[in-house]
C-alpha positions in Angstrom: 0.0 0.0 0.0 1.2 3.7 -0.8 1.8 5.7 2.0 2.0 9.3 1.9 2.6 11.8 4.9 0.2 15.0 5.4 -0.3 17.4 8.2 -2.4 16.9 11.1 -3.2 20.3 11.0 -2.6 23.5 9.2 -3.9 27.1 9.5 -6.6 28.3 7.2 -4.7 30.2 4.9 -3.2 27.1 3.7 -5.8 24.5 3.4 -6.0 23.7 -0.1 -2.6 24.3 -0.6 -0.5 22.1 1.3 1.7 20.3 -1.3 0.4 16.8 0.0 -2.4 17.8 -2.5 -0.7 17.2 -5.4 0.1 13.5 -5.0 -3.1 12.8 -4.0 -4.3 14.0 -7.2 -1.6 12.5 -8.8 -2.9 9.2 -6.9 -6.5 10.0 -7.9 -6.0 10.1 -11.5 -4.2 6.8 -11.6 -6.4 5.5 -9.7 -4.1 4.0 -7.3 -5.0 3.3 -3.5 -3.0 4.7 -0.7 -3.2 5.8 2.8 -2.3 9.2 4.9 0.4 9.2 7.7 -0.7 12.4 9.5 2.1 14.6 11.2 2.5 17.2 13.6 5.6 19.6 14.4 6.9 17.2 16.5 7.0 14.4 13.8 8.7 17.5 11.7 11.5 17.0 13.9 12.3 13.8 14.7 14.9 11.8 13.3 13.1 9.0 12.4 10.7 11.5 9.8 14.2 13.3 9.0 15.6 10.0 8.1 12.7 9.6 5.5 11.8 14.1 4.5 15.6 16.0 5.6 13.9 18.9 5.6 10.8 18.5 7.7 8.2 18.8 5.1 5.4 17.1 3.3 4.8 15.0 1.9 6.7 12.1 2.3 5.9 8.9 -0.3 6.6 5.4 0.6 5.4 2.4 -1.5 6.6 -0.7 -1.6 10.9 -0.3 -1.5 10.5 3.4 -3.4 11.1 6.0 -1.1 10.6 9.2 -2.0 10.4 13.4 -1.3 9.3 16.2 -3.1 6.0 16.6 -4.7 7.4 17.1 -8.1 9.6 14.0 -8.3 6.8 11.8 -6.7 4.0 13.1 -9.1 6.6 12.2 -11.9 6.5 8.8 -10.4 3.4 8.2 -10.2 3.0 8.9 -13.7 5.5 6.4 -14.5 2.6 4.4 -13.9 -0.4 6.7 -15.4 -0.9 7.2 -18.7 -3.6 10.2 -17.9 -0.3 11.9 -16.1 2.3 11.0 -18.6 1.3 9.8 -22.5 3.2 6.8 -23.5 4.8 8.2 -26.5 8.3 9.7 -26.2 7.5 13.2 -27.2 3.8 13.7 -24.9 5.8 12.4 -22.3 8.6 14.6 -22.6 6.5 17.9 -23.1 4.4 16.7 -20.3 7.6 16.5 -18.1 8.8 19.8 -18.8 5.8 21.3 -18.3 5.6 19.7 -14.6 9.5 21.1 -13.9 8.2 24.8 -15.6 5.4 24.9 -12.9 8.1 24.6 -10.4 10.7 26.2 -11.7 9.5 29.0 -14.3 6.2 29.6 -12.3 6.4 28.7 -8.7 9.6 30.6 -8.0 7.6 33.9 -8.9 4.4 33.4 -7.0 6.1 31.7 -3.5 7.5 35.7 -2.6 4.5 37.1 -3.4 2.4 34.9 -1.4 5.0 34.8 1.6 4.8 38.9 1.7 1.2 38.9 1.8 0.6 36.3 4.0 3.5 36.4 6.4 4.9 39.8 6.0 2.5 42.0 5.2 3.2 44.9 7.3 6.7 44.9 7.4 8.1 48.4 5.7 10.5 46.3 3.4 7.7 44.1 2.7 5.5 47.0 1.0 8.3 47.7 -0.5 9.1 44.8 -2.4 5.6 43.9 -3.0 5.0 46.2 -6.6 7.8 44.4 -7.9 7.4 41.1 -6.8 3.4 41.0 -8.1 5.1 42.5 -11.7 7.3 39.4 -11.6 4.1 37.2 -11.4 2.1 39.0 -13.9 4.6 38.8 -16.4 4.8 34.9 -16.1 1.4 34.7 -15.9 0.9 36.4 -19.6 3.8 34.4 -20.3 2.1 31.1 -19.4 -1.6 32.6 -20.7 0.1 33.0 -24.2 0.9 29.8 -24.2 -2.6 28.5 -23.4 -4.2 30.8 -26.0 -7.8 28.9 -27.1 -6.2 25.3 -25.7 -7.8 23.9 -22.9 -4.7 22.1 -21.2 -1.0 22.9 -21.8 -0.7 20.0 -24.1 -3.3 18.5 -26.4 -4.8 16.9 -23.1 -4.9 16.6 -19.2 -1.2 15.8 -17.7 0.9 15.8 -14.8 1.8 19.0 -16.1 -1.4 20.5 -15.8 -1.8 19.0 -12.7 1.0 21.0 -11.0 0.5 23.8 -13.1 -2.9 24.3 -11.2 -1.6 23.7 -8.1 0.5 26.5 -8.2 -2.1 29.1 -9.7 -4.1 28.1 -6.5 -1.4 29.8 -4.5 -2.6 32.9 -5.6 -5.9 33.0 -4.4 -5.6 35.6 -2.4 -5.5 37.7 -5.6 -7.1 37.9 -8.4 -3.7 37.7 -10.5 -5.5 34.4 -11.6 -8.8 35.2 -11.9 -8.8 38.7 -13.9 -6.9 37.0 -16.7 -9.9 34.6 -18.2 -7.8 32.4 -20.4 -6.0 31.1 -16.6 -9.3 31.2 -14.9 -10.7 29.1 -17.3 -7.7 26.9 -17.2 -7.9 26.7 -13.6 -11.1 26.4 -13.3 -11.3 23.4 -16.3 -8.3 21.6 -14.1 -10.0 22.1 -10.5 -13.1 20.4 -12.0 -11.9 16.7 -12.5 -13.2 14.4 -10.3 -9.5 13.3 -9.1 -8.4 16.4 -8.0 -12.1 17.0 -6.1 -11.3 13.6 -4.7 -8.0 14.7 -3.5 -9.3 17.9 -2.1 -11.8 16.6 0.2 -9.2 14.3 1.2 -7.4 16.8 2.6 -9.7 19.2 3.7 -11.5 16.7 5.7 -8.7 16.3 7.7 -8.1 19.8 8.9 -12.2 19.9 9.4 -11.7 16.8 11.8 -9.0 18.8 13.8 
């Protein structure tokens, strides 16, 4: 059985967003079973979790001798065993991939400021600051990335793991409306959030944090 390791509890700000989220989608859409290990801060930092997560975090992915850490590299995995998250031919499979490391990478690295000044720093002087030109940094990757949607409805020619983590890190901005005033991304998001999978994975995690 597939284990994976979530948080007990999280504050509400980041319900939704916790990057446990993303495998369980990933785990949704291929339809594979698995199970939650829920941690608190004092899992965080022992040296048996350590051992398995070095820096503390979720989530944590264990299934049979596979081992693994970061959501990016496990999603990948799992799609190693998904067609719906990675197309079998050699060129789907490749776009789809760079795709997943250009929500991470391209994307991600943009919006994480942004959403750490707003959310943790927000009246700090060098905060306001730095804010005008950290949200210009995420509106110009976020033309960027609506150009390349244009009329498509995924990234691709159809639903992948890129479009998986793509969304997942649009929904960090929903404290904005960075997303949601450009309506080829709101679409987009909106088309993604939709699936059945990733409403699966949602309440998944969300009824966790309802139960605490």
């Amino acid at each position: 059985m597939i284990t994976i390791s979530a948080f007990r509890w999280v504050p509400d700000f980041a319900r939704g967003l916790v990057r446990d989220l993303r495998v369980r989608w990933a785990l949704e859409e291929a339809g594979l079973p698995y199970q939650v290990r829920l941690i608190g801060p004092e899992d965080q930092a022992s040296p048996e979790y350590r051992a398995c997560q070095p820096f503390g975090q979720v989530p944590y992915f264990e299934g049979g001798d596979v081992r693994m850490f970061e959501s990016g590299a496990i999603v990948l995995h799992v799609g190693e065993r998904s067609e719906t998250l990675l197309p079998r031919d050699p060129a789907g499979r490749a776009r789809a991939m760079c795709w997943v490391l250009a929500a991470l990478n391209s994307i991600e690295t943009f919006v994480t400021p942004l959403a750490e000044i707003d959310l943790f720093y927000p009246e700090e002087d060098w905060a306001r600051l730095r804010r005008p030109g950290a949200e210009a940094a995420v509106r110009g990757r976020l033309a960027e990335l609506s150009a390349c949607l244009k009329a498509r409805e995924y990234l691709e020619d159809r639903f992948t793991a890129g479009d998986l983590m793509m969304t997942t890190v649009l929904r960090i901005l929903r404290h904005t409306d960075l997303v949601e005033s450009d309506p080829v991304l709101a679409a987009y998001k909106a088309r993604c959030e939709a699936r059945p999978a990733f409403q699966r994975a949602l309440q998944g995690q969300m009824s966790v944090f309802e139960a605490a």
